[in-house]
C-alpha positions in Angstrom: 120.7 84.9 54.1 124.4 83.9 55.1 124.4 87.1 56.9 121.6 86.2 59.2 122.7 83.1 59.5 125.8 83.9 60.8 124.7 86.7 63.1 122.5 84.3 64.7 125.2 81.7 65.4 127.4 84.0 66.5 125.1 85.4 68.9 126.4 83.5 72.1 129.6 85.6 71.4 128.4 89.1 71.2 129.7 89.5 74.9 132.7 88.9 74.2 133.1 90.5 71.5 131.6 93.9 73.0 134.3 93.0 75.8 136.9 93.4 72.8 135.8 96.2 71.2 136.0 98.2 75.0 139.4 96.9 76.1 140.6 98.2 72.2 139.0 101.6 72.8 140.5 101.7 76.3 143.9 101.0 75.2 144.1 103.4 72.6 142.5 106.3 74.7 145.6 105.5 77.2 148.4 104.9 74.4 147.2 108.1 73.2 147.0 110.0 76.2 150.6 108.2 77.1 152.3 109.7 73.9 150.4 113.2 74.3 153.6 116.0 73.8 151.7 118.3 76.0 151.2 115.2 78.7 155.5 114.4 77.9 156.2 117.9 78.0 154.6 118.8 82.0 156.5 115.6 83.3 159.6 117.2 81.7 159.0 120.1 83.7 158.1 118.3 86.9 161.4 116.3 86.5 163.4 119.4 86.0 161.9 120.6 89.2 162.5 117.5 91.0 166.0 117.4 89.8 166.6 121.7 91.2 164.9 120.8 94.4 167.1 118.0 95.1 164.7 115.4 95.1 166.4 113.6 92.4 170.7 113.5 91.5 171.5 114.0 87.6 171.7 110.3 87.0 168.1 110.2 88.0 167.1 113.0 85.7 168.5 111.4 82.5 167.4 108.1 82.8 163.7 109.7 83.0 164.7 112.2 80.6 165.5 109.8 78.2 162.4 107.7 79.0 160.2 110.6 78.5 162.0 111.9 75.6 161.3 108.6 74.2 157.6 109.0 74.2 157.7 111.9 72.2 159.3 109.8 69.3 157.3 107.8 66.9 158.1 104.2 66.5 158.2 103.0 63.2 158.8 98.8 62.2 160.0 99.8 59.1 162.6 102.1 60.4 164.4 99.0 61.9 164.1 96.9 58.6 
């Protein structure tokens, strides 16, 4: 009976809720697409081409070296405990 009860008072917030439960989905589908290796590993390659047709100097290349290289590395809270 609780159940019900509740269900039906919380009624008035089922948009909002479904609104939740989208934006969550949506964020993980990008974080995971983000962190993809295969994703990291063509933008490493574009970078590299960048960086032998001139388009970008070496100081260029490793700061988005390291950002992509980054990316590729889990992050852990309990490693920096």
């Amino acid at each position: 009976m609780f159940g019900l009860l509740k269900e039906v008072l919380l009624l008035p917030l089922a948009p909002a809720r479904g609104t939740g439960w989208v934006l969550s989905q949506v964020t993980a589908e990008a974080e995971r697409r983000y962190y993809d290796p295969a994703v990291v590993q063509r933008e490493l390659a574009a970078l590299a081409d960048d960086l032998d047709r001139g388009l970008i100097d070496e100081t260029e290349f490793d700061r988005r070296e390291d950002e992509l290289l980054d990316r590729l590395l889990p992050t852990h809270d309990w490693l920096a405990r």
